[in-house]
C-alpha positions as CSV (number, residue, x, y, z in Angstrom):
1,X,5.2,-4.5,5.1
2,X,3.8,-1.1,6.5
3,X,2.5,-1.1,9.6
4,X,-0.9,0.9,10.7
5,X,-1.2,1.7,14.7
6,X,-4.8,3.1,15.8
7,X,-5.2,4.0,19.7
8,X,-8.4,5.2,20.6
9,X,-8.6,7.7,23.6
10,X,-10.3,6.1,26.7
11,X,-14.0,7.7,26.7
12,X,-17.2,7.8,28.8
13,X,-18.9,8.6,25.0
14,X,-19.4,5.0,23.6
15,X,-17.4,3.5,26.2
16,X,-18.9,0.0,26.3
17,X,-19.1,-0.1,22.2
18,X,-16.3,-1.0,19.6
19,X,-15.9,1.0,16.8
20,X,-15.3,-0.6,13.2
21,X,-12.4,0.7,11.1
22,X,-12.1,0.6,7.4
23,X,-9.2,1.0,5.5
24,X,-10.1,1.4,1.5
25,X,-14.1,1.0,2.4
26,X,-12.9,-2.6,3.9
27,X,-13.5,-3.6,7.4
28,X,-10.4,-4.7,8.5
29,X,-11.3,-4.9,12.4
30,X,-12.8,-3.4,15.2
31,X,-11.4,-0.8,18.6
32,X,-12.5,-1.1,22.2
33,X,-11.9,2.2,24.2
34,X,-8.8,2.9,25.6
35,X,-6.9,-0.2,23.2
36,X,-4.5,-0.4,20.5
37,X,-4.8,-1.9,17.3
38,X,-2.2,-2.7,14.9
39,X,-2.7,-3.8,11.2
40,X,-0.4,-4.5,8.2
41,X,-1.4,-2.8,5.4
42,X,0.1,-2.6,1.8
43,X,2.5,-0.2,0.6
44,X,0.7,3.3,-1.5
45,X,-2.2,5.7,-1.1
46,X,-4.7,4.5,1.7
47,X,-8.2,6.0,3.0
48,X,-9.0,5.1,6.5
49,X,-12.4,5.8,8.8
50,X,-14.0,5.1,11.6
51,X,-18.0,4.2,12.2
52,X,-20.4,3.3,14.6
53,X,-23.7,2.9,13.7
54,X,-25.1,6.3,13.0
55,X,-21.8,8.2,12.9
56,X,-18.2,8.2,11.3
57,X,-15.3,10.3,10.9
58,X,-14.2,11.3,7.9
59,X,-12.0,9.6,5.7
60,X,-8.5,9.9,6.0
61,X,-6.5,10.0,2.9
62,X,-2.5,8.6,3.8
63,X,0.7,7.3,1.7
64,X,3.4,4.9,3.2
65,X,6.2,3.2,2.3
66,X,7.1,-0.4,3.2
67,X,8.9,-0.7,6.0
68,X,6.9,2.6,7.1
69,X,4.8,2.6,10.9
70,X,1.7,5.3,10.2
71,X,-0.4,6.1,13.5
72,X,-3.4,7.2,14.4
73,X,-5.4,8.8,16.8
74,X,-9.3,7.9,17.2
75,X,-12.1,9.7,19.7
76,X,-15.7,11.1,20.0
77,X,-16.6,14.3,18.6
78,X,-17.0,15.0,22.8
79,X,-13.0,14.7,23.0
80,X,-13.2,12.5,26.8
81,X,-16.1,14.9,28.3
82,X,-19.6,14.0,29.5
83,X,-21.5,15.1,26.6
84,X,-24.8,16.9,27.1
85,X,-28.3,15.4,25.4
86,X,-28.0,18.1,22.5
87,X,-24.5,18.3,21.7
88,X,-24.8,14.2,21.1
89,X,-28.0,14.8,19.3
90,X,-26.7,17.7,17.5
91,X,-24.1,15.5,15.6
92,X,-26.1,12.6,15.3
93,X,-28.3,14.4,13.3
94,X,-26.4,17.4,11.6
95,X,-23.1,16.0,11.5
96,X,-22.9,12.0,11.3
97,X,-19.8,12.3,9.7
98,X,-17.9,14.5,12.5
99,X,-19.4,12.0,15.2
100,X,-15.7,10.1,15.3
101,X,-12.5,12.1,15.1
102,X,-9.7,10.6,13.3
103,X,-6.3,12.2,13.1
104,X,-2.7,11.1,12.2
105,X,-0.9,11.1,15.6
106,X,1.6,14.2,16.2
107,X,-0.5,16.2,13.9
C-alpha cells in the first residue's frame, strides 16, 4: 500500500492549533506544528487539503503507485514569520483558500 508523509513546518502562526487534513474531501486525521504524520492511502488519483476553521489550502491533485511514499509539505500563508494584524486579516478575508500552503516536498 502507498504511503502519504505530511510534515508541517514549526510555526508561531497557529502554533497551539491542529490542522485537519482531507484526502478525497475525507478527514483522515489531524497535524500539530512541527509533527509528522503518515497515512496509507490507496493506489490512483488522490486530492489532498488542509483546513482550519476559516482557511484552507488548496487542493492538491496527486497519482501513486503501490508500493509508492508521496510527501508533503504543510505551513501558513506567513511561511514561519510573525504575521502582522492585516496580512492575517488580509487572507482571512480575501483569500481563505491560500490561508494553508500545501506542496509536494522537493517541488
Amino acid at each position: 500500500m502507498p504511503m502519504l508523509t505530511i510534515s508541517r513546518s514549526n510555526e508561531h502562526t497557529n502554533r497551539v492549533r491542529n490542522i485537519k487534513l482531507l484526502l478525497n474531501n475525507k478527514e483522515i486525521g489531524t497535524i500539530a506544528n512541527g509533527t509528522v504524520k503518515e497515512f496509507t492511502i490507496e493506489p490512483g488519483r488522490h486530492s489532498l487539503m488542509a483546513k482550519i476553521d476559516w482557511g484552507s489550502s488548496k487542493p492538491v491533485v496527486f497519482e501513486v503507485a503501490a508500493h509508492d511514499t508521496i510527501a508533503f509539505e504543510l505551513m501558513s500563508f506567513a511561511k514561519g514569520k510573525y504575521p502582522n494584524g492585516f496580512s492575517a486579516l488580509y487572507h482571512v478575508i480575501f483569500k481563505p483558500g491560500q490561508y494553508l500552503i500545501l506542496r509536494q516536498a522537493g517541488k
